[in-house]
VMD Tcl script that draws the C-alpha trace (Angstrom):
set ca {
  {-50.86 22.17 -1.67}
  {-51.84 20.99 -4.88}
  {-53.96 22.43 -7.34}
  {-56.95 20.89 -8.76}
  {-59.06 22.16 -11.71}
  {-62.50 21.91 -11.74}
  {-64.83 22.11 -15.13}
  {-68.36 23.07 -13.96}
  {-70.44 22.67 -17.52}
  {-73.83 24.28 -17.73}
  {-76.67 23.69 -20.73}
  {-78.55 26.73 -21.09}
  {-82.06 27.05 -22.39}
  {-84.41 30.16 -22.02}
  {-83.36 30.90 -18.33}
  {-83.51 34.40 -18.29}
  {-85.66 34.35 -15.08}
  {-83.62 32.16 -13.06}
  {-80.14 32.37 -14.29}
  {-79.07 34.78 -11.84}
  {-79.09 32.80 -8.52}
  {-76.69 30.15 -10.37}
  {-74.45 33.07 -10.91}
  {-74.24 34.89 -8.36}
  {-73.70 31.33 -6.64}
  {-70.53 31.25 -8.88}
  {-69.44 34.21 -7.87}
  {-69.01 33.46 -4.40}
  {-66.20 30.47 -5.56}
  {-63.05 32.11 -4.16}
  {-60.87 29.76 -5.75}
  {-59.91 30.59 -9.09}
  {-58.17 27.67 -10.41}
  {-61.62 26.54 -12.12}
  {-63.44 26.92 -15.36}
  {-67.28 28.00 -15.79}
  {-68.58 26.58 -18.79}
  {-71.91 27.80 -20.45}
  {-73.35 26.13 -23.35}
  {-76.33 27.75 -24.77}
  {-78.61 25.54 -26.34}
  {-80.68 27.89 -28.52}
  {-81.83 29.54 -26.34}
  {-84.24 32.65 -27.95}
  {-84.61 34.53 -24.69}
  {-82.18 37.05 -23.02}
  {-80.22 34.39 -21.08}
  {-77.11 34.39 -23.68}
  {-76.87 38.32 -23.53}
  {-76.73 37.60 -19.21}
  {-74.08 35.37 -18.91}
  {-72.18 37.46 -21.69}
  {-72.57 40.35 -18.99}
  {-71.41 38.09 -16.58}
  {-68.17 36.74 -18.07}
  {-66.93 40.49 -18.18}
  {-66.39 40.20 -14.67}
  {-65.40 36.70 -14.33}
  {-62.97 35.68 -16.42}
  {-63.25 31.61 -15.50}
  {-66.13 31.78 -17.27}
  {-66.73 30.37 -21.23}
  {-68.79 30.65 -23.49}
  {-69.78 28.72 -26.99}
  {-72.96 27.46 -28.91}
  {-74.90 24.33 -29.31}
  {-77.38 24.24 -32.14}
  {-78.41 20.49 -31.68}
  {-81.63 20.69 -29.39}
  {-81.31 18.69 -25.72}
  {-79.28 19.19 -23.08}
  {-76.77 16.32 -23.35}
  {-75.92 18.03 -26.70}
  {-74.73 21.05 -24.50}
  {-73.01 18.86 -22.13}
  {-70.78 17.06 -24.56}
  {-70.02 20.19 -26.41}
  {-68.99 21.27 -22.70}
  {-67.45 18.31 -21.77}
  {-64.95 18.49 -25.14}
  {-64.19 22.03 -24.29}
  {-63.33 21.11 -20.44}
  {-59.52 20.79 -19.30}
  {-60.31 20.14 -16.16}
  {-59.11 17.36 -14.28}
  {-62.73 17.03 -12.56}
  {-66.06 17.39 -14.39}
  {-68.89 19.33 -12.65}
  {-72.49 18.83 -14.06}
  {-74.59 21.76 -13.31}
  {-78.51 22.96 -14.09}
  {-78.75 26.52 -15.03}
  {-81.81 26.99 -13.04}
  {-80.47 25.78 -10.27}
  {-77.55 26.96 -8.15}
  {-74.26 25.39 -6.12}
  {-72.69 26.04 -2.58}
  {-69.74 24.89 -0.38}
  {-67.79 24.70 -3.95}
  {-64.59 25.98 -2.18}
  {-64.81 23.58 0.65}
  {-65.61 20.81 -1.78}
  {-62.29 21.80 -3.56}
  {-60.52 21.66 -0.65}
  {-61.27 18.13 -0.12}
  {-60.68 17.24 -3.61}
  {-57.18 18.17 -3.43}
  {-56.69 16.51 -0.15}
  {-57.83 13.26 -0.92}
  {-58.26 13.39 -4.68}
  {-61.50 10.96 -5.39}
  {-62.29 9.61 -8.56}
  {-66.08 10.53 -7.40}
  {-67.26 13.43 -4.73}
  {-70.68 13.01 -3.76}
  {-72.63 15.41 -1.54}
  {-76.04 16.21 -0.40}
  {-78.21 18.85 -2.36}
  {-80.98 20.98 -0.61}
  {-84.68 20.88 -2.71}
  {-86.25 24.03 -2.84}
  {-90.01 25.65 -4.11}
  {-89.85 27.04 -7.64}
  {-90.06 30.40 -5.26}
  {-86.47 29.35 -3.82}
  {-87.81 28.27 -0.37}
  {-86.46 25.39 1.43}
  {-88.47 22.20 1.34}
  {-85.54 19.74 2.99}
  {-81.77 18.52 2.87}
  {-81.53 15.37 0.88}
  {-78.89 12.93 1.49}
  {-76.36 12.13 -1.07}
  {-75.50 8.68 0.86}
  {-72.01 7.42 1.58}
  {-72.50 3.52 0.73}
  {-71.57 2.42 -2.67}
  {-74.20 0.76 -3.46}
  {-75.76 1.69 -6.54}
  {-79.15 1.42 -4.34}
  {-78.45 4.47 -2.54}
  {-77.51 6.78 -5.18}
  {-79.77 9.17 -6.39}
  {-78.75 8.72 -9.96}
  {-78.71 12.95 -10.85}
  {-75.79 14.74 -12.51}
  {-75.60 17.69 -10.07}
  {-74.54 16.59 -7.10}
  {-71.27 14.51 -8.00}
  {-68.21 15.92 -9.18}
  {-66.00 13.32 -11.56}
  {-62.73 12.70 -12.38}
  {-62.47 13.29 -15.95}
  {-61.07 10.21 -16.82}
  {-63.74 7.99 -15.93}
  {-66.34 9.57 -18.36}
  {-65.69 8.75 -21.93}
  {-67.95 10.44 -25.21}
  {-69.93 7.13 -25.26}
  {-71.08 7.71 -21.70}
  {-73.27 10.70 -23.51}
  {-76.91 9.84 -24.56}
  {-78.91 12.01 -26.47}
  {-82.41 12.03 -25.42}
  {-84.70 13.96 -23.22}
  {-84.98 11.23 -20.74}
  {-82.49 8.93 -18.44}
  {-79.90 11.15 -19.52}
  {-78.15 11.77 -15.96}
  {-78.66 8.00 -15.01}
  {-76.81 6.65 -18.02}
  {-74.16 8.24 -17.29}
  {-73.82 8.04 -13.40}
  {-74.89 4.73 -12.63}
  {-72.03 2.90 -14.85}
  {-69.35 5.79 -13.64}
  {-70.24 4.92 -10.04}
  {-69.63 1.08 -10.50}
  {-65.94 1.99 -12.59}
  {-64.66 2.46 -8.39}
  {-64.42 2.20 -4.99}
  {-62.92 5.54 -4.44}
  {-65.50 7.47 -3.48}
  {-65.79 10.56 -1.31}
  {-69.12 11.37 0.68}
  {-69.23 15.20 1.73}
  {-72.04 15.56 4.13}
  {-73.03 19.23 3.22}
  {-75.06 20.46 0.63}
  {-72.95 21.20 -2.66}
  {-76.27 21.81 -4.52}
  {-79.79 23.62 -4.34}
  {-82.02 21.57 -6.44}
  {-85.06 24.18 -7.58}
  {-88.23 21.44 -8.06}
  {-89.87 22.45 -11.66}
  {-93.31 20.90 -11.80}
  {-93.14 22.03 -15.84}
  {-89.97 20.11 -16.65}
  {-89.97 16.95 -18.71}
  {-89.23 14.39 -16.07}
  {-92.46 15.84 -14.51}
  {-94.58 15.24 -17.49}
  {-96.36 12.07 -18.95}
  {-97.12 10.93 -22.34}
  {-96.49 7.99 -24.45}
  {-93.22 9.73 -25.89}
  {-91.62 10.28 -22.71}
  {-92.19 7.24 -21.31}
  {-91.01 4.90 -24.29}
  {-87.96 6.83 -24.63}
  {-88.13 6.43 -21.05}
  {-87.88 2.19 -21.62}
  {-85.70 2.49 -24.54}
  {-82.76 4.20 -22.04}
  {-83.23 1.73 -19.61}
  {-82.66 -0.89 -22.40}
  {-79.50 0.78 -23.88}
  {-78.57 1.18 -19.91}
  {-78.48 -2.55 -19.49}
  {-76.83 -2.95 -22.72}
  {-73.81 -0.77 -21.33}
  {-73.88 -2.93 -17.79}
  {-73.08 -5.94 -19.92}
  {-70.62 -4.02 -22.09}
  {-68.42 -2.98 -19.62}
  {-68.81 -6.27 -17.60}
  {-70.01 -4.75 -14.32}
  {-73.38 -6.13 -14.87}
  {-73.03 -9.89 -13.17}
  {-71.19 -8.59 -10.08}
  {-73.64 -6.47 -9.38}
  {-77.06 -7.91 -11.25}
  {-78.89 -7.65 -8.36}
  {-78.62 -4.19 -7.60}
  {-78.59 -3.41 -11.08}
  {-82.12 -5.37 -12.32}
  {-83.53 -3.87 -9.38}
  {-82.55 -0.45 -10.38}
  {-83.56 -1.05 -14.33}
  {-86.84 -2.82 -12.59}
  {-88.25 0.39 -10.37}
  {-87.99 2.84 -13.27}
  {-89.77 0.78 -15.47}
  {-92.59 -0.47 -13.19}
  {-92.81 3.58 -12.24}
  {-93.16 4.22 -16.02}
  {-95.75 1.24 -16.23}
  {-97.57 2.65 -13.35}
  {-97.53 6.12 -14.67}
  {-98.85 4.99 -18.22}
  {-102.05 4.59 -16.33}
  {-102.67 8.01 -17.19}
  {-102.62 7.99 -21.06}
  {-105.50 6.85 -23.64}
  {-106.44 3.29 -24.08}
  {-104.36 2.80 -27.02}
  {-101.25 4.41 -26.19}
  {-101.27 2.83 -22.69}
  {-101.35 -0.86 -24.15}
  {-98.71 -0.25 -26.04}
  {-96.58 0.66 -23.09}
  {-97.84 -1.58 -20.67}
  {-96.54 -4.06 -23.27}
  {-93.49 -2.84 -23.29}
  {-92.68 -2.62 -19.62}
  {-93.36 -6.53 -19.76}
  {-91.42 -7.22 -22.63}
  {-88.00 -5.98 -20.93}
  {-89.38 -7.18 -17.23}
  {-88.55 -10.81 -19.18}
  {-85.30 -9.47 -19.96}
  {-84.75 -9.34 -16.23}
  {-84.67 -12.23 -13.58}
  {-86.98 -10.10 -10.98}
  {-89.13 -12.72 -9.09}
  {-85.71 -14.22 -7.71}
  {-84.27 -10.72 -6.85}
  {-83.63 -10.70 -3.19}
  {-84.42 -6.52 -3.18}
  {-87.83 -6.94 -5.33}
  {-88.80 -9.78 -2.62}
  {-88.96 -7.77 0.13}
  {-90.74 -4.43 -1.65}
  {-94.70 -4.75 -1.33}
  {-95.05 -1.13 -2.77}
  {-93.74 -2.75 -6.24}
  {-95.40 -5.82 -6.11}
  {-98.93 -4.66 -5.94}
  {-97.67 -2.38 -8.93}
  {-96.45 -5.19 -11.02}
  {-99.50 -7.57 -10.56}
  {-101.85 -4.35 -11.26}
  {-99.43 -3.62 -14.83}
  {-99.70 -7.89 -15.61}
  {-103.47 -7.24 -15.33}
  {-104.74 -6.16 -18.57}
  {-108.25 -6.02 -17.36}
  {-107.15 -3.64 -14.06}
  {-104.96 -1.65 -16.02}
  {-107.53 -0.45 -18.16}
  {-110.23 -0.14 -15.77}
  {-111.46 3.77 -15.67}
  {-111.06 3.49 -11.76}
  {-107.47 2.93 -11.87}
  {-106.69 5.74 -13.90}
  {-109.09 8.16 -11.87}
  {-106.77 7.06 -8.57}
  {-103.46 6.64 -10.16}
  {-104.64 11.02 -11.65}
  {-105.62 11.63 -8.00}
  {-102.44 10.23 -6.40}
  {-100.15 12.20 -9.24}
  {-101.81 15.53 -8.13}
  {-101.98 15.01 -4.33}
  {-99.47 16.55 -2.75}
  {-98.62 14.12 0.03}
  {-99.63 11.06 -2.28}
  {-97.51 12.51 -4.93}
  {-94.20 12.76 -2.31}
  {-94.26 9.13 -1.86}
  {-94.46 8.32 -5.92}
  {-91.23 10.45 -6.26}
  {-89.96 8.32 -3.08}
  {-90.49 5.09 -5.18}
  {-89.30 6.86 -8.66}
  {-86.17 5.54 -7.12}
}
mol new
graphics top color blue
foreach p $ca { graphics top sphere $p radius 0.5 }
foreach p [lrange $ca 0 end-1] q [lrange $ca 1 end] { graphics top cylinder $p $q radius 0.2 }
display resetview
């Protein structure tokens, strides 16, 4: 049976706390024809000194520096370090199962793409429910996250790396996905996904959110680039149009000033998209009512809307269906 070598690459930032579920998750990989690569991305807390412990009794494991701040910095550092044939992005406050079965099916059937479903947990590790990391390739029905999908190597490239705090994971997925057809769905958890209500996807200002615009720009840039964009422009504008009418709809939130500016810009690049025709966007009522409530100046700034739009971001069961439509 033939070998395969997995690279599983892992930023790490002031984990300390947390960092010992995602190794002792490691530990449990029987198979040792893989590589465990830590990046630490200044971190100041004791989680360098940990995984330094660690790699005494591991030896897959390596270890280097990134002094550039972000975590695609770490990754790409990672990435030129890997000699793997398959690239594993990992969180290193979260933690990975079922690697060996995964690797198993990797060198039986040797995808350019493993997909598999991921289990989201509390911040206090309990199980909230098994998410499903879909078998259809449409570009719909992926979740567009890092951690669970395992590449071949030779379908990312260093320009598939962007270096900003938000969009990161879908930059690079999204056009990787549409490179092939050879896909394999593996209908177990790979992944335990620990929900962090302080992380940066979770928070909203007017810095997040444009840089939040500007990716999905650059995003449809690289569609066009690599000429997978008309093949698949519906899917695609549909994709580029949910983030940014979820951005829109979030901007709610900010001052008067800073919410202008990007309700502006959410319907500057909606004209850079052919929506209203878009047989997907037709059919959604959900985004509708959201787009004619962003086209509304006068709605948009009323001190109502913000009030619900705050109420449904901190209701629980409210806030479970805006991450359903934060597609």
């Amino acid at each position: 049976m033939k070998e395969v070598l997995i690279s599983i690459i892992i930023p790490v930032y002031n984990v300390e706390s947390k960092i010992n579920k995602l190794l002792d998750s490691f530990y449990r990989i029987k198979n040792k024809n893989i590589e465990i690569i830590f990046v630490d991305n200044n971190s100041i807390d004791d989680s360098l000194n940990i995984i330094k412990k660690y790699s005494n009794k591991d030896k897959r494991v390596k270890i280097y520096k990134e002094k550039k701040k972000g975590a695609n910095y770490a990754r790409f550092l990672g990435y030129t370090k890997s000699n793997g044939k398959y690239i594993y992005f990992v969180d290193s406050d979260d933690y990975i199962e079922n690697i060996d079965n995964v690797i198993n099916i990797i060198i039986k059937k040797e995808p350019d793409i493993l997909i598999g479903n991921y289990n989201e947990l509390d911040s206090n590790y309990k199980f909230i429910k098994l998410m499903n990391g879909f078998g259809n390739n449409s570009i719909l029905l992926y979740k567009p996250c890092l951690w669970n999908k395992i590449f071949k190597k030779e379908l990312i490239n260093k320009e598939d790396f962007i270096f900003t705090e938000i969009g990161e994971d879908m930059y690079l997925t999204l056009p990787v996905i549409l490179k092939t057809n050879n896909i394999v769905y593996f209908d177990k958890p790979i992944y335990n996904y620990v929900k962090n209500c302080d992380g940066v996807s979770s928070k909203t200002n007017y810095e997040i959110l444009h840089n939040s615009l500007n990716t999905l720009k650059l995003l449809k840039k690289k569609f066009e680039k690599e000429n997978t964009y008309k093949k698949n422009k519906e899917e695609i504008d549909y994709v580029l149009l949910t983030h940014a009418l979820y951005r829109g709809f979030k901007g709610i939130l900010l001052d008067r000033t800073e919410k202008n500016k990007i309700r502006n810009e959410v319907m500057s690049f909606l004209k850079s998209i052919d929506y209203k025709n878009n047989k997907y966007y037709k059919k959604s009522i959900v985004y509708k009512l959201v787009n004619v409530l962003i086209n509304s100046k006068f709605l948009y700034n009323l001190l109502i809307s913000k009030f619900l739009v705050n109420l449904l971001f901190n209701n629980k069961f409210f806030n479970k269906i805006l991450k359903k439509i934060d597609k």
